[in-house]
PyMOL Python script that loads the backbone (N, CA, C, O; Angstrom):
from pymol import cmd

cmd.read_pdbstr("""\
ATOM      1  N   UNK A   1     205.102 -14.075   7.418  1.00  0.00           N
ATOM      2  CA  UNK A   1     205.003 -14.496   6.030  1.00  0.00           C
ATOM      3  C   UNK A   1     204.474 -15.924   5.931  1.00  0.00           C
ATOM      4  O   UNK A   1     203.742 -16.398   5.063  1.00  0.00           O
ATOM      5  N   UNK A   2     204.943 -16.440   6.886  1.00  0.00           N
ATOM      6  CA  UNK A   2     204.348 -18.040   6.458  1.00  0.00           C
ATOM      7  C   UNK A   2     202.799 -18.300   7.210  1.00  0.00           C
ATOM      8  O   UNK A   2     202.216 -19.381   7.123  1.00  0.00           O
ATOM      9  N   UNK A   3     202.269 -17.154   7.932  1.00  0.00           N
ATOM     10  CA  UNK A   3     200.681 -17.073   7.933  1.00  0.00           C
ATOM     11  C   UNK A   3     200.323 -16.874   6.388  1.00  0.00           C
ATOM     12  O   UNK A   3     199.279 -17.468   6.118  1.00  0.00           O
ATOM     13  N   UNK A   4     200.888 -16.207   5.291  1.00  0.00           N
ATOM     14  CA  UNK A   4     200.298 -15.803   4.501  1.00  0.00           C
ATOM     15  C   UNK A   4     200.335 -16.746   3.488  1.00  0.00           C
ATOM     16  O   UNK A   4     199.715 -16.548   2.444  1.00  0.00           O
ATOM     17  N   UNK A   5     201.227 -18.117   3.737  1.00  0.00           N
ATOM     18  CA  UNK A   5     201.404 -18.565   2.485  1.00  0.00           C
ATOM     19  C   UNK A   5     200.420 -19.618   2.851  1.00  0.00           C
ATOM     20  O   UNK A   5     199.919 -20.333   1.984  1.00  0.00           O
ATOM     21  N   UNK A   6     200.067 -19.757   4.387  1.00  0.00           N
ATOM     22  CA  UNK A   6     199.056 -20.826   4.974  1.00  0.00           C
ATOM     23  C   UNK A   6     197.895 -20.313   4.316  1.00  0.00           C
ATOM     24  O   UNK A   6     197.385 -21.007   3.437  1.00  0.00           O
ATOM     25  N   UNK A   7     197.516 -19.460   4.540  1.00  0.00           N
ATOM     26  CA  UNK A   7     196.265 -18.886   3.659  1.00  0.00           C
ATOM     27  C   UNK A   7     196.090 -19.003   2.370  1.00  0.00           C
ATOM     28  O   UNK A   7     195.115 -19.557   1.861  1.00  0.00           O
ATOM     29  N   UNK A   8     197.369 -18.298   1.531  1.00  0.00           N
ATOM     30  CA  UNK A   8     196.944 -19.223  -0.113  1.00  0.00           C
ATOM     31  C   UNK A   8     196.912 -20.543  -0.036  1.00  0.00           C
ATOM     32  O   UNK A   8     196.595 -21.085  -1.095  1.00  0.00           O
ATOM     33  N   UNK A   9     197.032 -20.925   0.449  1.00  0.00           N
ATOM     34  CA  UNK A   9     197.939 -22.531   0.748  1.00  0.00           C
ATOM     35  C   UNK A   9     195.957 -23.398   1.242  1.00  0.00           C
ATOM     36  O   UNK A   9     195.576 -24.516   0.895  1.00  0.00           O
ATOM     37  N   UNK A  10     195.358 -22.622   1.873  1.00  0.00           N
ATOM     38  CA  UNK A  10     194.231 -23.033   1.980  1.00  0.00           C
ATOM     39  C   UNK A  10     192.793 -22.184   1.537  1.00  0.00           C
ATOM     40  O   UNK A  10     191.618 -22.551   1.548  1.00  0.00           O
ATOM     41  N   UNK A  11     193.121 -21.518   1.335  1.00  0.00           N
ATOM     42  CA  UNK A  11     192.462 -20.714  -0.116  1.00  0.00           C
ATOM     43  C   UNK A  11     192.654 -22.028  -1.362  1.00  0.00           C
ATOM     44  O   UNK A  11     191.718 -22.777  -1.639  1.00  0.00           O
ATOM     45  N   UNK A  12     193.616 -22.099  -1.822  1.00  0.00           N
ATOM     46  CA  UNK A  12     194.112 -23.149  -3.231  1.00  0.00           C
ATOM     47  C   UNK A  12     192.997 -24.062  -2.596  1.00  0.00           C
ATOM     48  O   UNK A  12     191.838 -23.869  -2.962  1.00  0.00           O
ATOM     49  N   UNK A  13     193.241 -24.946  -1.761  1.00  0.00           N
ATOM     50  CA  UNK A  13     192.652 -26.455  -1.428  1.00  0.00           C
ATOM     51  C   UNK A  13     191.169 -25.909  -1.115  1.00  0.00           C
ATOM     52  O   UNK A  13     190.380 -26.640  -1.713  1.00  0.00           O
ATOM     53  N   UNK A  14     190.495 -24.906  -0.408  1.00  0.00           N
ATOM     54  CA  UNK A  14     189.558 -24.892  -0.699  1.00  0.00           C
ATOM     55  C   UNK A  14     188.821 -24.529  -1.634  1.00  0.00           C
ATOM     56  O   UNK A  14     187.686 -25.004  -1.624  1.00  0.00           O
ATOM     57  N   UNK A  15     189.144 -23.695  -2.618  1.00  0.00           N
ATOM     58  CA  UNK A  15     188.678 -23.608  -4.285  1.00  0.00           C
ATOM     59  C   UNK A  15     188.365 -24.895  -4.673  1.00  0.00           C
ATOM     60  O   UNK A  15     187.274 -25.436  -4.858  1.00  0.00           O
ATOM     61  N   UNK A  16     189.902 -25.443  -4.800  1.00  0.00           N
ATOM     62  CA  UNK A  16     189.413 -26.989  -5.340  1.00  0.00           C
ATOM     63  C   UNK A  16     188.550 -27.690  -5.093  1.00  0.00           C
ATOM     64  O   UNK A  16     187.679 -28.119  -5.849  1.00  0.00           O
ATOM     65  N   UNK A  17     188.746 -27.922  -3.741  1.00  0.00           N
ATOM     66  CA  UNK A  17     187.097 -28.202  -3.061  1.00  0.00           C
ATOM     67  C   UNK A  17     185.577 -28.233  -3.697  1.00  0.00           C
ATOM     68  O   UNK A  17     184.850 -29.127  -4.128  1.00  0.00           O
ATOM     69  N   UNK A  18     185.481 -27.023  -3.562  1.00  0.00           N
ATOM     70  CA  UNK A  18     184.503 -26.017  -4.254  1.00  0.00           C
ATOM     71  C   UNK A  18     183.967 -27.088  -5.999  1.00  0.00           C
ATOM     72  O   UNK A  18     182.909 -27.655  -6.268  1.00  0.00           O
ATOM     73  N   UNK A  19     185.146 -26.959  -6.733  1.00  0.00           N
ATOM     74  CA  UNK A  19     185.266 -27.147  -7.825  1.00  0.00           C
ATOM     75  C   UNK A  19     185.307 -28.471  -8.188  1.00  0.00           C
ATOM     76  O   UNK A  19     185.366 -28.813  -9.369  1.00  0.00           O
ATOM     77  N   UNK A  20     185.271 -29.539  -6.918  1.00  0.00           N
ATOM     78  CA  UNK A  20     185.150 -31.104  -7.076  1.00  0.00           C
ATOM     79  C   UNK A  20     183.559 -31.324  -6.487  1.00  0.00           C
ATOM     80  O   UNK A  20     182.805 -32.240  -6.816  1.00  0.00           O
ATOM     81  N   UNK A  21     183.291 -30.309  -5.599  1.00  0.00           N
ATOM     82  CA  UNK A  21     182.005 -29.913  -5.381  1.00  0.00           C
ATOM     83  C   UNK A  21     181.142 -30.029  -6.264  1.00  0.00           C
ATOM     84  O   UNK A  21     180.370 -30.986  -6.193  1.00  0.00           O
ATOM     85  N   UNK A  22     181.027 -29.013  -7.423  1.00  0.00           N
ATOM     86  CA  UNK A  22     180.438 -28.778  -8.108  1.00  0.00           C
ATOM     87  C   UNK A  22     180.672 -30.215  -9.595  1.00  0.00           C
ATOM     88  O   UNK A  22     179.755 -30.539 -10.349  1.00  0.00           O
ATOM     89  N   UNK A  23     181.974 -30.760  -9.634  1.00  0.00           N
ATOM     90  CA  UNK A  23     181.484 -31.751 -10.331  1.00  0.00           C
ATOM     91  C   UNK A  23     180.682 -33.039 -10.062  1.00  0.00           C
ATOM     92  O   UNK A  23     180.049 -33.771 -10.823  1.00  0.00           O
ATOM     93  N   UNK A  24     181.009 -33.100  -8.175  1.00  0.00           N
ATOM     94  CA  UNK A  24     179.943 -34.156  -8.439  1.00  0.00           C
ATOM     95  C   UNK A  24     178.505 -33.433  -8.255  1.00  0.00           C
ATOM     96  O   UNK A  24     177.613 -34.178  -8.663  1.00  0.00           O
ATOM     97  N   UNK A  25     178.193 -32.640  -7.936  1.00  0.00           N
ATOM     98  CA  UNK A  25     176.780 -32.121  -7.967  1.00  0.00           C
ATOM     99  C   UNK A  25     176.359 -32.315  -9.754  1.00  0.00           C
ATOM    100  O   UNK A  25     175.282 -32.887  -9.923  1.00  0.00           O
ATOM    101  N   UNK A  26     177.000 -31.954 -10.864  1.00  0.00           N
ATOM    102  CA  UNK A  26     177.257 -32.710 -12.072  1.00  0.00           C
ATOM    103  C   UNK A  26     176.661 -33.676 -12.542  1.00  0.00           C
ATOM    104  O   UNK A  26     175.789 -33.683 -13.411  1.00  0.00           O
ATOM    105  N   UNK A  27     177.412 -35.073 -11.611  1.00  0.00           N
ATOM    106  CA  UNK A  27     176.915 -36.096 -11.793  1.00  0.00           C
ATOM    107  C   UNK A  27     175.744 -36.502 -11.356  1.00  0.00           C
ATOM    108  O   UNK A  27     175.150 -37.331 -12.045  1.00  0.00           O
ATOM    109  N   UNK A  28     175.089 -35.987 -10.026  1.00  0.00           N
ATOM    110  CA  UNK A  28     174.019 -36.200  -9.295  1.00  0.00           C
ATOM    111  C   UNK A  28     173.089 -35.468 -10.389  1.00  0.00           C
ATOM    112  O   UNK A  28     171.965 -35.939 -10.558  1.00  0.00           O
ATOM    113  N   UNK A  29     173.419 -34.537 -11.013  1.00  0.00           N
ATOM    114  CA  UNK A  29     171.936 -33.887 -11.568  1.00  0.00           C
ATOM    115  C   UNK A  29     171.502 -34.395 -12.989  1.00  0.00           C
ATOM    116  O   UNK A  29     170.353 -34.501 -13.417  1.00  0.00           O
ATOM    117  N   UNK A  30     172.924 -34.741 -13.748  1.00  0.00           N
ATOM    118  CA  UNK A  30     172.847 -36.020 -14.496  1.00  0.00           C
ATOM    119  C   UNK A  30     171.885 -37.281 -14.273  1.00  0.00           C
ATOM    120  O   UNK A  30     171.153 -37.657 -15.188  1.00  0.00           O
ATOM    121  N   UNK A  31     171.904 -37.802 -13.263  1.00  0.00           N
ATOM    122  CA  UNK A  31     171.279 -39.190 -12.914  1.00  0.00           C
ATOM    123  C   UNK A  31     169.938 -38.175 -12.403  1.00  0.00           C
ATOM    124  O   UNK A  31     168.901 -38.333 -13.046  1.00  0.00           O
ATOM    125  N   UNK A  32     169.928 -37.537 -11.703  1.00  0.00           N
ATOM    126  CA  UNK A  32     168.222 -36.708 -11.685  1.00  0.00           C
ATOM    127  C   UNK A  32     167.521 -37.062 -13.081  1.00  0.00           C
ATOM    128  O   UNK A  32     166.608 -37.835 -13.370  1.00  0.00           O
ATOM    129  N   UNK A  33     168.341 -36.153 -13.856  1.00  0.00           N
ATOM    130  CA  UNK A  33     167.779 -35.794 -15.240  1.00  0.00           C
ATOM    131  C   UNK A  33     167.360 -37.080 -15.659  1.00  0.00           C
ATOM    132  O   UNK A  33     166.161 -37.222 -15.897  1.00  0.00           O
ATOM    133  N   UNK A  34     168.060 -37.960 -15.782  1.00  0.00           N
ATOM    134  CA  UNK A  34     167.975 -38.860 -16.319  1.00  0.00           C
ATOM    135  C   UNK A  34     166.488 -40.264 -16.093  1.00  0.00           C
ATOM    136  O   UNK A  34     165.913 -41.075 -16.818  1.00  0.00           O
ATOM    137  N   UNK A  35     166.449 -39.889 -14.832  1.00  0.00           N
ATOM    138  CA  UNK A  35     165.380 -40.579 -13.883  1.00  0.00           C
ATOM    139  C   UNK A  35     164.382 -40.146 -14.489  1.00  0.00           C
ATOM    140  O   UNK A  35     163.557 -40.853 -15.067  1.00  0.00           O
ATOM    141  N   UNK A  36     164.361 -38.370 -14.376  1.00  0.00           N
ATOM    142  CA  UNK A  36     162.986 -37.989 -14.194  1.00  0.00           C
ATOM    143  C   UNK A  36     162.327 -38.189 -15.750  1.00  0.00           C
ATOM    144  O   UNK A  36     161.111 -38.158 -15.943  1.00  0.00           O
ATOM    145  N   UNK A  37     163.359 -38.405 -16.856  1.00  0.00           N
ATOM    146  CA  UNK A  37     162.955 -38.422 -18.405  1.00  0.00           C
ATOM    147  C   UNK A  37     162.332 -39.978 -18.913  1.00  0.00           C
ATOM    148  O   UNK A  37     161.938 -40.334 -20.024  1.00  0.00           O
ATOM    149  N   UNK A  38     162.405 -40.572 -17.883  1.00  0.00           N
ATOM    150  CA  UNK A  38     162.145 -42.271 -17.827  1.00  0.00           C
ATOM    151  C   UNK A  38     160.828 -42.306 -17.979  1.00  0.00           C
ATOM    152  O   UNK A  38     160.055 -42.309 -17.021  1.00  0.00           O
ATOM    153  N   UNK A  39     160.504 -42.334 -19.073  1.00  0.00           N
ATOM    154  CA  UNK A  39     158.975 -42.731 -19.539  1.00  0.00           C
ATOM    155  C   UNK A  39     157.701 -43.877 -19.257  1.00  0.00           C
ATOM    156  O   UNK A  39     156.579 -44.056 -19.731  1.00  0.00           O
ATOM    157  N   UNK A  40     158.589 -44.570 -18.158  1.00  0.00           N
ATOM    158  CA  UNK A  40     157.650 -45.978 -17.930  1.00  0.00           C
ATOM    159  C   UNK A  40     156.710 -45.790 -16.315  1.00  0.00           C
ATOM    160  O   UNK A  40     155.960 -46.677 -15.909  1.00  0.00           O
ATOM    161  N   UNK A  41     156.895 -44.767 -15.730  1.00  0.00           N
ATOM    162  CA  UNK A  41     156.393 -44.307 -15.077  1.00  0.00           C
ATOM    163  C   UNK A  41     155.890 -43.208 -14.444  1.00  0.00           C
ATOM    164  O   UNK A  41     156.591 -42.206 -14.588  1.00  0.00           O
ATOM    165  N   UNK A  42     154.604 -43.030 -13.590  1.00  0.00           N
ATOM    166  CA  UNK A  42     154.217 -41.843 -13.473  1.00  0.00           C
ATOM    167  C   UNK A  42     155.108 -40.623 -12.522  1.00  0.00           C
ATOM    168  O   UNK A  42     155.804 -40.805 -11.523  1.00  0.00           O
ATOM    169  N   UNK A  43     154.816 -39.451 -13.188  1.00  0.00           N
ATOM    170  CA  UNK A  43     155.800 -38.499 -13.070  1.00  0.00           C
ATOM    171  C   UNK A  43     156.721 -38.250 -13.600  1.00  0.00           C
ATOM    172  O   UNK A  43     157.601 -37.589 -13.050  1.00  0.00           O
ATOM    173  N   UNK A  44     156.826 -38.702 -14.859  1.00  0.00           N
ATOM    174  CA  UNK A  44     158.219 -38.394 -15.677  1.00  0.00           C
ATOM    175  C   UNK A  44     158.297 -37.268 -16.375  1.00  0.00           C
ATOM    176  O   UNK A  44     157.451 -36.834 -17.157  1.00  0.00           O
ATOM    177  N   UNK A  45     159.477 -36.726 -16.044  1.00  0.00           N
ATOM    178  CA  UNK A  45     159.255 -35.299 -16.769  1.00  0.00           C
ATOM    179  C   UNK A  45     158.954 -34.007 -15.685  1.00  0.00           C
ATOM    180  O   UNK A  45     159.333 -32.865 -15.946  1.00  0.00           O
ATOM    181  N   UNK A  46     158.351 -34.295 -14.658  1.00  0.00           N
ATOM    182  CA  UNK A  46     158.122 -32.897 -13.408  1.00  0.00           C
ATOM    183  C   UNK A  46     159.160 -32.336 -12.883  1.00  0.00           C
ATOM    184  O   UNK A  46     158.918 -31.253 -12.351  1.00  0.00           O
ATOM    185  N   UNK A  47     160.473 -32.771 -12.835  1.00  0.00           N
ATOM    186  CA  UNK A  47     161.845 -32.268 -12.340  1.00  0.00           C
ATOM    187  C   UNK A  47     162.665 -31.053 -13.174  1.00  0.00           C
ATOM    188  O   UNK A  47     163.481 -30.247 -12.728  1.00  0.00           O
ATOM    189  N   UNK A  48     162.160 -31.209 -14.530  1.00  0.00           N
ATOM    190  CA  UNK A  48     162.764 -30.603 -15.327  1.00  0.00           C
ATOM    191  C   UNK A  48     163.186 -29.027 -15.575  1.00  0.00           C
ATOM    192  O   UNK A  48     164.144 -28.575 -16.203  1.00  0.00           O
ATOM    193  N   UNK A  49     161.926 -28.221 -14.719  1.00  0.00           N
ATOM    194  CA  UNK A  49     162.270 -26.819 -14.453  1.00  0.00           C
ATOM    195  C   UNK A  49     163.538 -26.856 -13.293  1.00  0.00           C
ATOM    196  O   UNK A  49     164.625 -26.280 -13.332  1.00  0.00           O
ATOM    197  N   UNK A  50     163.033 -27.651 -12.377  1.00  0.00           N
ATOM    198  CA  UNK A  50     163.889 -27.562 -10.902  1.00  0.00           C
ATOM    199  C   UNK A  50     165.820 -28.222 -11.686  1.00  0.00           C
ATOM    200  O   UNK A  50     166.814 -27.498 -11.658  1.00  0.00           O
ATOM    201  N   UNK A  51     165.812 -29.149 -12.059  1.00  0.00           N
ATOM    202  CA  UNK A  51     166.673 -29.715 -12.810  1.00  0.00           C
ATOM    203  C   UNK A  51     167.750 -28.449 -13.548  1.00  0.00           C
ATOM    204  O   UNK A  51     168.888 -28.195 -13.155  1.00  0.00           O
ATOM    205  N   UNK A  52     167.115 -27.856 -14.561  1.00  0.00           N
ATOM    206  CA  UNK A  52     167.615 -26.756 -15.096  1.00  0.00           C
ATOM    207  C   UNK A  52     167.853 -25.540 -14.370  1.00  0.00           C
ATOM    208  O   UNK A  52     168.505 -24.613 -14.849  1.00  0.00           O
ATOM    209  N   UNK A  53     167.178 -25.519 -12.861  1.00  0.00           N
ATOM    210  CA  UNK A  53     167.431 -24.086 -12.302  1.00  0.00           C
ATOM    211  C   UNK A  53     169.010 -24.358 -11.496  1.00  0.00           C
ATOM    212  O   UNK A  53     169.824 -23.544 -11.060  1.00  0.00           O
ATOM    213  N   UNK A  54     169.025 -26.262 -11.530  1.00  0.00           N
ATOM    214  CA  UNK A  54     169.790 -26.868 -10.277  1.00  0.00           C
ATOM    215  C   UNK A  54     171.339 -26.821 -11.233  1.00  0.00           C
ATOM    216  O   UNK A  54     172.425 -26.608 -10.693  1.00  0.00           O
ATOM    217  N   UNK A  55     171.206 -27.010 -12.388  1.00  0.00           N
ATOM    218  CA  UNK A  55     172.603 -26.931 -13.142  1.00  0.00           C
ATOM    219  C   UNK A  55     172.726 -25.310 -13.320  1.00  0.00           C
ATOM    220  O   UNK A  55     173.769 -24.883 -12.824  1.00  0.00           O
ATOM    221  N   UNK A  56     172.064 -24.518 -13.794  1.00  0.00           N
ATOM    222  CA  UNK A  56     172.595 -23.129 -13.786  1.00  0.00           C
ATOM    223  C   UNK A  56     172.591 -22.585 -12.546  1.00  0.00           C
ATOM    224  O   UNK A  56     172.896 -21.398 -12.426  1.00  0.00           O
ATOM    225  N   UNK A  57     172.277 -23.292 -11.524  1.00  0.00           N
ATOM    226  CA  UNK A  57     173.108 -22.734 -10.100  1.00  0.00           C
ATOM    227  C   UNK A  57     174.552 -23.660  -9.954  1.00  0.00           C
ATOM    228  O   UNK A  57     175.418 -23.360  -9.132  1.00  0.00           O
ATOM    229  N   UNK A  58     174.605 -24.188 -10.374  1.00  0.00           N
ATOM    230  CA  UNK A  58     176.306 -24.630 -10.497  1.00  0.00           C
ATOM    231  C   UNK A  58     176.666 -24.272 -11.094  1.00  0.00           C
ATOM    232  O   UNK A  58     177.742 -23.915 -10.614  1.00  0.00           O
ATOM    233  N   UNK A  59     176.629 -23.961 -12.135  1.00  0.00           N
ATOM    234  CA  UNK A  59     177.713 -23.512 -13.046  1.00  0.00           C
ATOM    235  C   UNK A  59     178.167 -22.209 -13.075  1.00  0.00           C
ATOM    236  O   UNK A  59     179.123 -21.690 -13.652  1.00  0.00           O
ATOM    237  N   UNK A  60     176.841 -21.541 -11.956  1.00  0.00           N
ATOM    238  CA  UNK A  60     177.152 -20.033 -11.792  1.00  0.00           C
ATOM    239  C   UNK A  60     177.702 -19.912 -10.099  1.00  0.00           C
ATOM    240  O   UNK A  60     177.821 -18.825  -9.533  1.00  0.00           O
ATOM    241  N   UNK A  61     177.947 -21.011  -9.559  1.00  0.00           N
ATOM    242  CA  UNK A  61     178.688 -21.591  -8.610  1.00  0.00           C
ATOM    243  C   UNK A  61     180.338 -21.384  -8.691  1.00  0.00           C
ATOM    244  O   UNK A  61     181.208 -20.794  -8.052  1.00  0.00           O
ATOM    245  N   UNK A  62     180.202 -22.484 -10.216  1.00  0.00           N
ATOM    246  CA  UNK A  62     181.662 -22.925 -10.737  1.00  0.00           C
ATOM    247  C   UNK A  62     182.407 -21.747 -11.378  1.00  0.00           C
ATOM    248  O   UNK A  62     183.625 -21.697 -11.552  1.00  0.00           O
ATOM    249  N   UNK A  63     181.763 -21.069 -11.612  1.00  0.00           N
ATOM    250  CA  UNK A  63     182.021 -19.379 -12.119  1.00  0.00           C
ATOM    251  C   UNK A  63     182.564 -18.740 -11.871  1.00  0.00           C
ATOM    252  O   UNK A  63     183.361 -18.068 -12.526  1.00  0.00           O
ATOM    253  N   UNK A  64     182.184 -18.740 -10.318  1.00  0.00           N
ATOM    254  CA  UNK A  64     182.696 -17.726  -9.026  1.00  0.00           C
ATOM    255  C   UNK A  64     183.751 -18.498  -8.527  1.00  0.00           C
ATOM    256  O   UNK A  64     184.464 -17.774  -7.832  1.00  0.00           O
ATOM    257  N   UNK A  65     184.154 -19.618  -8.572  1.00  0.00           N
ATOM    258  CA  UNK A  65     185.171 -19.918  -7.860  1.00  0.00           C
ATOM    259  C   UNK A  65     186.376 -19.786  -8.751  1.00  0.00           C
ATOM    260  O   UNK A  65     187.541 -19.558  -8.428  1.00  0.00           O
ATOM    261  N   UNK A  66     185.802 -19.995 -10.052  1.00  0.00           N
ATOM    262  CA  UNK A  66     186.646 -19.717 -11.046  1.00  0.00           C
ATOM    263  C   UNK A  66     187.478 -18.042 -10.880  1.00  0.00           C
ATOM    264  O   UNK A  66     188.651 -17.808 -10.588  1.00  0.00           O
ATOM    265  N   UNK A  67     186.748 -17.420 -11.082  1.00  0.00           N
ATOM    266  CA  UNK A  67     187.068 -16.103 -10.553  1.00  0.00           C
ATOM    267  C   UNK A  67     187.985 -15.830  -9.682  1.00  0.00           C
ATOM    268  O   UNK A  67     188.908 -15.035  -9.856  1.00  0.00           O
ATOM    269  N   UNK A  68     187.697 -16.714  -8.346  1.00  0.00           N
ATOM    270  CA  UNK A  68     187.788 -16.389  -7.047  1.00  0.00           C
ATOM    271  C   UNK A  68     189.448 -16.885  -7.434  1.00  0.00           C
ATOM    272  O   UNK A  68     190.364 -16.350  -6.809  1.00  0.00           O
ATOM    273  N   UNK A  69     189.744 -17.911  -8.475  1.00  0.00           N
ATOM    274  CA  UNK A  69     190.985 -18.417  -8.602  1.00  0.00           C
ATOM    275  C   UNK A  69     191.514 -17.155  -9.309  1.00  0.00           C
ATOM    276  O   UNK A  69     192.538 -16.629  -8.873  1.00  0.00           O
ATOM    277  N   UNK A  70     191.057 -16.787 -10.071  1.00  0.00           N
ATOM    278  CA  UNK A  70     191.959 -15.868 -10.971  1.00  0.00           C
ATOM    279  C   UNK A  70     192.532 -14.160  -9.906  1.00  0.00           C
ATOM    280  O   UNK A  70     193.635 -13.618  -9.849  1.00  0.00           O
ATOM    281  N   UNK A  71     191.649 -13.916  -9.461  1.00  0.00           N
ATOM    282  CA  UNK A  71     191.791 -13.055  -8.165  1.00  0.00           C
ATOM    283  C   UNK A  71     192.561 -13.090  -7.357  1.00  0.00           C
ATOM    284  O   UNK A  71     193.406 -12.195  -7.352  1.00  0.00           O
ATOM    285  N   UNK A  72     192.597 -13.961  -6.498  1.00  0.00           N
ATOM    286  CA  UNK A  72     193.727 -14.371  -5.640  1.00  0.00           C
ATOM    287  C   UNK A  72     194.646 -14.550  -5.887  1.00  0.00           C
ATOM    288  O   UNK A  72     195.643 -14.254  -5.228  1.00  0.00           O
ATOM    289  N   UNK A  73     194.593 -15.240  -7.205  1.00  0.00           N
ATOM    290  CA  UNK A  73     196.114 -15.694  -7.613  1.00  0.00           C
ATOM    291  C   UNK A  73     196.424 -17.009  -7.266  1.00  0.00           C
ATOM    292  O   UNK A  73     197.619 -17.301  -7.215  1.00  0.00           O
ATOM    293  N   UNK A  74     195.342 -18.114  -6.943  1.00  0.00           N
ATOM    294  CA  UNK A  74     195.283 -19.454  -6.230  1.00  0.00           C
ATOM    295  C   UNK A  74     195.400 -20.261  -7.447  1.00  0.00           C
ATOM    296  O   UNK A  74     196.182 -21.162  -7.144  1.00  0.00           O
ATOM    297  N   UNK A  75     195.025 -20.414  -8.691  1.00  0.00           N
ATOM    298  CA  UNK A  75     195.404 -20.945  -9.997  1.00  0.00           C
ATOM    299  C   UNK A  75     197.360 -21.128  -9.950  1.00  0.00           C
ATOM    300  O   UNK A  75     197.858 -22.117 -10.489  1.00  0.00           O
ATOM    301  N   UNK A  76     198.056 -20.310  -9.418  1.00  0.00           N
ATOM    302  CA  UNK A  76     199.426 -20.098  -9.548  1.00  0.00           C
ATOM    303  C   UNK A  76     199.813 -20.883  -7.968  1.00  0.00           C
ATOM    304  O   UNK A  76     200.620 -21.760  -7.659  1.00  0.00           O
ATOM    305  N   UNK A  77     199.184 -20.383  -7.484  1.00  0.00           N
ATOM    306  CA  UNK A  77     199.537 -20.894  -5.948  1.00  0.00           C
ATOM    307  C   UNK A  77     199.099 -22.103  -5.764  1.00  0.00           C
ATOM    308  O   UNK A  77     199.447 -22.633  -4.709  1.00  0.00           O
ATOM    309  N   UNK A  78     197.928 -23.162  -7.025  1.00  0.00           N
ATOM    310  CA  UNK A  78     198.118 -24.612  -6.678  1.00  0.00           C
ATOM    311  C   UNK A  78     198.791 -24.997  -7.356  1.00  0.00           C
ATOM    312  O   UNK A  78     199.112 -26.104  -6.925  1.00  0.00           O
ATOM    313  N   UNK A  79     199.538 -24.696  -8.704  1.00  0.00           N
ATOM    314  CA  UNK A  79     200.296 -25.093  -9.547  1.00  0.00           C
ATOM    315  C   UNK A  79     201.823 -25.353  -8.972  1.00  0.00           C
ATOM    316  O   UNK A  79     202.464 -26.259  -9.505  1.00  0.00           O
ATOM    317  N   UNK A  80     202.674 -24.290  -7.477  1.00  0.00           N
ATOM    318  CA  UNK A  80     203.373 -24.437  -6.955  1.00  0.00           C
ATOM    319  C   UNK A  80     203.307 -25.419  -5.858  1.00  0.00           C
ATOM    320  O   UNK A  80     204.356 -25.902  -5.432  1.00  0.00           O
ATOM    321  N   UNK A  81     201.867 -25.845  -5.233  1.00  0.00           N
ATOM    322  CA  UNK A  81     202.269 -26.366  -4.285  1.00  0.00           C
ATOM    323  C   UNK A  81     202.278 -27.830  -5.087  1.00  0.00           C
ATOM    324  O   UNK A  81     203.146 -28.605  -4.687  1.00  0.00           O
ATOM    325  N   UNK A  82     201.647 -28.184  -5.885  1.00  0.00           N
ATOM    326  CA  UNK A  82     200.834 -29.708  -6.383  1.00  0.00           C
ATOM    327  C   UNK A  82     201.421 -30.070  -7.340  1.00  0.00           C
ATOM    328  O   UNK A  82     201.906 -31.194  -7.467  1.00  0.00           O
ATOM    329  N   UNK A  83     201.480 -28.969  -8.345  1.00  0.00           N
ATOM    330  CA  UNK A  83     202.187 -29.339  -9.306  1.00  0.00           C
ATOM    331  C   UNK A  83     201.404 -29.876 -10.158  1.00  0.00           C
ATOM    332  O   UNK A  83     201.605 -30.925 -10.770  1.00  0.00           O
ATOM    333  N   UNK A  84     200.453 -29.151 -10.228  1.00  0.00           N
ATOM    334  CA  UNK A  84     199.250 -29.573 -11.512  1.00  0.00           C
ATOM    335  C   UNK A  84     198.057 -27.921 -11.520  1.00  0.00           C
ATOM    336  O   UNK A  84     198.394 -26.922 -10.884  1.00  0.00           O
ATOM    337  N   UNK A  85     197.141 -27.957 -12.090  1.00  0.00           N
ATOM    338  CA  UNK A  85     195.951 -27.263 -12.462  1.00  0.00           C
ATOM    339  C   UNK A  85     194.759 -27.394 -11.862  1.00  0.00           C
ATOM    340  O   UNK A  85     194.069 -28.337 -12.251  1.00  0.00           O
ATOM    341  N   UNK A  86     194.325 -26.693 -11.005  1.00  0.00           N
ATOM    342  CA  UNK A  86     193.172 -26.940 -11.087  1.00  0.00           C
ATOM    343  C   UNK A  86     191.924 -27.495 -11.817  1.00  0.00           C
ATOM    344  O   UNK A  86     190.821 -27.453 -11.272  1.00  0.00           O
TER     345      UNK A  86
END
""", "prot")
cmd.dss("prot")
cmd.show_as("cartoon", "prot")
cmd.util.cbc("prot")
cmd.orient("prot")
């Protein structure tokens, strides 16, 4: 039994992972965006397909892990060990 609780137990922490993952990838694509919209020099603006393909692959990232919490049952199982929410 206590193999099994090691496993939710690192299942939980690696979701989270996952899910601190994906916010800073967030911030990085933020400051992309932000660069590439900078009008004072050449090339501004060419990132913007890649940019948009790069946030809806996170969020369809953040999706699945989301899932992956509700499935397992790791949403409940970090709330016992941590004592907070994912």
């Amino acid at each position: 039994m206590s193999n099994f609780n090691n496993m939710k137990t690192l299942k939980a922490q690696t979701l989270v992972e996952i899910q601190d993952l994906c916010a800073a990838l967030d911030r990085k694509l933020a400051l992309l965006d932000a660069a590439d919209r900078q009008l004072d020099f050449d090339g501004s603006y060419d990132l913007v397909d890649q940019v948009t393909s790069m946030e809806h692959s996170v969020k369809r990232l953040r999706e699945a892990a989301q899932r992956a919490n509700t499935v397992n049952g790791v949403d409940a199982e970090y709330d016992n060990l941590f004592g907070g929410t994912i």
